[in-house]
N, C-alpha and C positions, 0 to 999 in steps of 0.2 A: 061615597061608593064610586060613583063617575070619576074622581079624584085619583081613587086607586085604579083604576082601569086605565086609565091614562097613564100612571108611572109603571104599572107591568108594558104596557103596550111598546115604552119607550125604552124600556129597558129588553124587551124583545129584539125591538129593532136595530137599536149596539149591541146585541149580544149579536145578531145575524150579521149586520156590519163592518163587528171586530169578528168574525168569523171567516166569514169572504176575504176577510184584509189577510187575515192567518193565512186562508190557502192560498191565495194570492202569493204569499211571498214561499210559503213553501213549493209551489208549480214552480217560482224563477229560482230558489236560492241556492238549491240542487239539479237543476232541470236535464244538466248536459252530464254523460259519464267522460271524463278526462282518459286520454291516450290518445293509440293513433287512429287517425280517420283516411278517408278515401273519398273524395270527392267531383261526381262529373259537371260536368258544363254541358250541357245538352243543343249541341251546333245547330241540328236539323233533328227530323222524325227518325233517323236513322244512325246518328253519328254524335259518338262524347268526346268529348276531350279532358284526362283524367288529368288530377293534382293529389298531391297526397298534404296533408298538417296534421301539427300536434295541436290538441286541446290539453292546456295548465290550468290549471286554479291554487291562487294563493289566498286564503280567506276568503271573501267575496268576489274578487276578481278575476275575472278569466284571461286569459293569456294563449294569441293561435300564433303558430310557426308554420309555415308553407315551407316547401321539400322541392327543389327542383336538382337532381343531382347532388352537387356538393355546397351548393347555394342555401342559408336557412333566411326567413324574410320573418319578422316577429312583428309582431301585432298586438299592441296592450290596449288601444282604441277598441273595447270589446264589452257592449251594452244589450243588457236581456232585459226587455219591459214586457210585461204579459203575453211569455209563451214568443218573443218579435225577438231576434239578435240581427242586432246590427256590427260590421266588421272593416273600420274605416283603415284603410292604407297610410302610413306614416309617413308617406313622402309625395306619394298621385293621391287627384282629389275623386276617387273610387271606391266603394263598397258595396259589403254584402249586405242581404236583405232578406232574411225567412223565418220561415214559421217554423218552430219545434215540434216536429209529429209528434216524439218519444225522445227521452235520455240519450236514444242513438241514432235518430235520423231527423235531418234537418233537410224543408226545400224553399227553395229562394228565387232571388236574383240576385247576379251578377252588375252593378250599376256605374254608369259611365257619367260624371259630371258634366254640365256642360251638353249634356246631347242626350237624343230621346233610347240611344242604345242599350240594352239589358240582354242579360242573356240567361234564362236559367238554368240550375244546378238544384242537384242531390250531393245528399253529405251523407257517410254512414260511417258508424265506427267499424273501428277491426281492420287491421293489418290484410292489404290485400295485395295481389302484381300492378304495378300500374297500369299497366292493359289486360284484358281476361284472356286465359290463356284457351285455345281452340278446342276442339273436342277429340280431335286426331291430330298426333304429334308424332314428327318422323324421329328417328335415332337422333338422328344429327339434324343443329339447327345453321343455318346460314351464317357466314363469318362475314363482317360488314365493319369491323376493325380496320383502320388505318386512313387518307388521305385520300379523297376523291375529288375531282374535277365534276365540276355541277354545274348544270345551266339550268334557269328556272323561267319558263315562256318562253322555251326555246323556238316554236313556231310561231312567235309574236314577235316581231322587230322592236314594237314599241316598247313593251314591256316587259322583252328579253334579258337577261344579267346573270351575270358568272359570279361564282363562289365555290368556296373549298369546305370541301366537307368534312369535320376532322372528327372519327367514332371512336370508343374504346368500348368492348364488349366483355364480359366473363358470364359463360352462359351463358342464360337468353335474357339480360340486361346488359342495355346498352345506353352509353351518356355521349355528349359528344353536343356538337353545335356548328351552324353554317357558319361561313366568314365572306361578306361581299365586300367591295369596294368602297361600302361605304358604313360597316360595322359589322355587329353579329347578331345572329338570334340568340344569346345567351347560353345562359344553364339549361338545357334538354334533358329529357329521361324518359327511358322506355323498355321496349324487350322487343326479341329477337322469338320469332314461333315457327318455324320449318322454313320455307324464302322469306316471309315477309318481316318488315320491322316498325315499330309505330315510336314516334319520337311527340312529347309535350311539351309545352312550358304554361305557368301562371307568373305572372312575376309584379303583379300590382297594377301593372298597364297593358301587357300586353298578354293576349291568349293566343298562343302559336301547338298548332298541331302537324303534324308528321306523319306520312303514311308509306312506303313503297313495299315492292316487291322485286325481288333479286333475280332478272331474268339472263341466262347467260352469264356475262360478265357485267352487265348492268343492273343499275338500279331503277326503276319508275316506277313514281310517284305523284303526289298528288298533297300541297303545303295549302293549310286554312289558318288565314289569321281571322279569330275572332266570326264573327256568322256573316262579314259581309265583302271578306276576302278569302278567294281560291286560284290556284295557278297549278299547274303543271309544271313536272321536275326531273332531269333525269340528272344519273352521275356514274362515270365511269374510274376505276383506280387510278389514279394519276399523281404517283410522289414527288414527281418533276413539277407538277402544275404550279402556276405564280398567277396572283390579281398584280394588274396595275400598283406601280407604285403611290400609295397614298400622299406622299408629300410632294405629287407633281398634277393633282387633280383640279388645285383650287391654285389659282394665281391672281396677281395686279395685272388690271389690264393695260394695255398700251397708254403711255401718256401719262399716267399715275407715278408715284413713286411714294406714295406713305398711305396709314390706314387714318382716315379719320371719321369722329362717329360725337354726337351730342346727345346723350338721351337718361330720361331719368334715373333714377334708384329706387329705390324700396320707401325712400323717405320723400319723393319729392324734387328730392336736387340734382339736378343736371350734372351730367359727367361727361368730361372729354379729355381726350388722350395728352391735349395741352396743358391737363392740370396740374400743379404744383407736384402732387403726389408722384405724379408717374416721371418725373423729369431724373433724367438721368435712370433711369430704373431700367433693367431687366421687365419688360409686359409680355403677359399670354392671356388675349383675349379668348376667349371663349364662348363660339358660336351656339346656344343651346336653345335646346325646349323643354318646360313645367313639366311636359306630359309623357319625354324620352325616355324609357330604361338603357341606351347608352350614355346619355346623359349624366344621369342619375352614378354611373360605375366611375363616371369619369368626371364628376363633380365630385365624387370618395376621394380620385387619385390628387386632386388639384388642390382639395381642400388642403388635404397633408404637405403638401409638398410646398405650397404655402406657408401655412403654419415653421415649416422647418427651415422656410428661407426668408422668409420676409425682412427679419434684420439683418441679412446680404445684400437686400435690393433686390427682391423679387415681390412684385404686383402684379395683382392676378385681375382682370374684371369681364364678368359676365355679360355676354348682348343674349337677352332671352327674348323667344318670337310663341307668340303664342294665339289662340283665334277666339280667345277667351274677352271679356271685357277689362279693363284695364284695374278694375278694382281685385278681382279675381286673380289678374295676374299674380296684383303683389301680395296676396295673400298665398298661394301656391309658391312664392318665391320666398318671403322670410319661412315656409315651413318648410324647402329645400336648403337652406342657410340654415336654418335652427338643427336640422335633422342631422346632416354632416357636419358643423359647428366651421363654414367657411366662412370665415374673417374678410370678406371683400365685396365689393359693389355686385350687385344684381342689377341688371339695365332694362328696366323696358324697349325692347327695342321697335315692335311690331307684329304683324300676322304671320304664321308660320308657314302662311303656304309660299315655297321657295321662289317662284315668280316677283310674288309682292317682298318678300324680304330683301332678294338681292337689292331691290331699287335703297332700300335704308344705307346701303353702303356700296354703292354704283364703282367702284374702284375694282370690286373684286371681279372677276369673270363669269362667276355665276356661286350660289349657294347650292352645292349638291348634296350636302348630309347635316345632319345635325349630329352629334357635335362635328364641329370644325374647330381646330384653336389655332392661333396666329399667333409668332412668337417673333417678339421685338427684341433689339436690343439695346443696349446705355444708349445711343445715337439714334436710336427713332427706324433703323432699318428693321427689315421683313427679311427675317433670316430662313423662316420657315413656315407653312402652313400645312398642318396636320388635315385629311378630309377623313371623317369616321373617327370611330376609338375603338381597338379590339380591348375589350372589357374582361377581368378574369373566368369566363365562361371560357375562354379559347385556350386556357392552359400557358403553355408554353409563349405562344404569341404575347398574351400580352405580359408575360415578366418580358421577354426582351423588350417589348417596345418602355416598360417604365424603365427596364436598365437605362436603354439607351436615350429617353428623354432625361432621365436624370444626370447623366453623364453632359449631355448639350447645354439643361441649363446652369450644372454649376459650369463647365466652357463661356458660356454668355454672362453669367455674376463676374470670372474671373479675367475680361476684358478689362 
């Protein structure tokens, strides 16, 4: 009798066991409804900063696309363990982190490697405006289309700087992206509601928000990157306005006359411009960071352009500055190389705060952007040094600028 009391007992408890494991898997294996979503970052107690993704599912596996304009960012790194998703970025080492309310609402954080930074966010399904739209709307909404002269800190000498603001609007959606001296905020998107206009981006690394109002003929504003930067912004129409030319930013300082640099790879072995490899070659060094979304547009364009030239004599290699630990480096670095399939050296070079980097390569005059690329020719000269990259977020900008570096480096192979 005790005998049988013991085998029901045990048989209770797998039957409860395998029961819990059933719902277990039926809570994750449907848990999220697929389409589109709307998603905030929650800045302050007062202020979001909106992105939009799709949610896929092909058998068991989920699949998110992030919407920034005309930019899609896809994400198959996409793990749901009891009611938990987590949503690792394919190229920065950043993800999400929440809890499943319901099938359509998810809250989290936002998670920065590397640093104690997070930011939270709500997720909800269903197709929304990227910004909510007011409750009183005039006939007409403010036209903020076309070419603006921008200055951001404009009452701060220190951390004053100019930029071209380039909108395209229909209705009250509006895309478009800053351009400074030393790259862009990428793919933006937003709307246009009686003066005012709100611009975002997500883009894996970086969270940029957008706010002005269209006073007069101007704009002011108010730019937050992420919760622990905000400046001041104003921009007036200006289709005549010019930055600086970028290929007269970064130069060889007096005394110098070549680049030279000793520093590892991905594997371990040191690399220097007097290598075998590079001799006689066409070089475009390339000043970068693990953690850049210029970077990142412009590690697309170099890969390719590689790829297409290399049995020309074209060699490409990377100096990446990072503030990570050196093992982390070169892990963030082969899955930058894996991700864009760039056939070329990655170099540890050092920390990325530009202070400490310029000293790794004391020739130059100073490190003021990342990216920077430096472009050698068969003979070892410095034909040219690039400061910034205008990334396809700027449209037109940056086809010309690959027209015309493509153009320069078959000029430099055809030496």
């Amino acid at each position: 009798m005790k005998n049988l009391i013991y085998i029901i007992c045990a048989v209770f408890l797998f039957s409860c066991a395998e029961d819990k494991t059933l719902k277990e898997k039926e809570t994750t294996a449907d848990v999220l409804t697929t389409g589109e979503w709307h998603l905030n970052f929650k800045l302050n107690e007062d202020l979001d900063a909106p992105t939009n993704f799709s949610l896929k599912k092909t058998d068991s596996l989920y699949e998110v696309i992030f919407s920034n304009a005309s930019e899609k960012i896809t994400v198959t790194d996409v793990n749901i363990t009891n009611n938990i998703i987590t949503i690792k970025d394919p190229v920065f080492n950043n993800w999400f982190e929440g809890k499943i309310i319901s099938p359509t609402t998810i809250q989290g954080f936002w998670i920065k490697n590397d640093t104690n930074y997070k930011v939270p966010f709500t997720a909800n399904l269903g197709i929304q405006e990227r910004f909510p739209k007011p409750e009183k709307l005039n006939e007409e909404n403010a036209d903020v289309s076309g070419k603006w002269e921008v200055h951001f800190s404009n009452n701060n000498p220190e951390d004053h700087y100019k930029a071209i603001g380039q909108f395209e609007q229909e209705g009250n959606k509006v895309t478009g992206t800053f351009m400074t001296e030393t790259g862009d905020y990428r793919f933006l998107e937003g709307n246009v509601y009686n003066n005012k206009f709100s611009l975002s981006c997500y883009d894996g690394a970086h969270l940029f928000l957008f706010k002005a109002e269209l006073r007069n003929d101007s704009l002011v504003g108010t730019f937050w990157s992420g919760t622990k930067w905000s400046e001041p912004w104003v921009g007036v129409k200006n289709d005549a306005f010019m930055l600086s030319n970028p290929d007269s930013l970064t130069y060889l300082k007096e005394g110098y006359t070549e680049l030279a640099f000793n520093f590892p790879n991905t594997e371990g072995n040191n690399v220097s411009l007097k290598d075998e490899q590079f001799n006689n070659k066409v070089v475009i060094v390339n000043i970068m960071g693990p953690w850049c979304p210029n970077c990142k547009d412009e590690t697309a364009y170099l890969a390719e352009l590689h790829n297409n030239n290399n049995e020309k004599g074209l060699e490409v290699v990377a100096l990446a500055f990072d503030r990570s630990e050196k093992a982390t480096i070169i892990e963030k670095l082969k899955k930058i190389k894996s991700h864009f399939g760039a056939n070329y050296d990655f170099l540890v070079a050092g920390t990325s705060d530009k202070k400490e980097a310029v000293k790794a390569l004391p020739m130059l005059n100073h490190i003021m952007s990342y990216p920077t690329s430096i472009f050698i020719d068969r003979k070892g000269n410095i034909r040219k040094i690039r400061t910034g990259f205008y990334g396809p977020g700027t449209g037109d900008y940056y086809n010309r600028y690959i027209e015309k570096t493509n153009d320069f480096v078959a000029k430099l192979l055809a030496e």
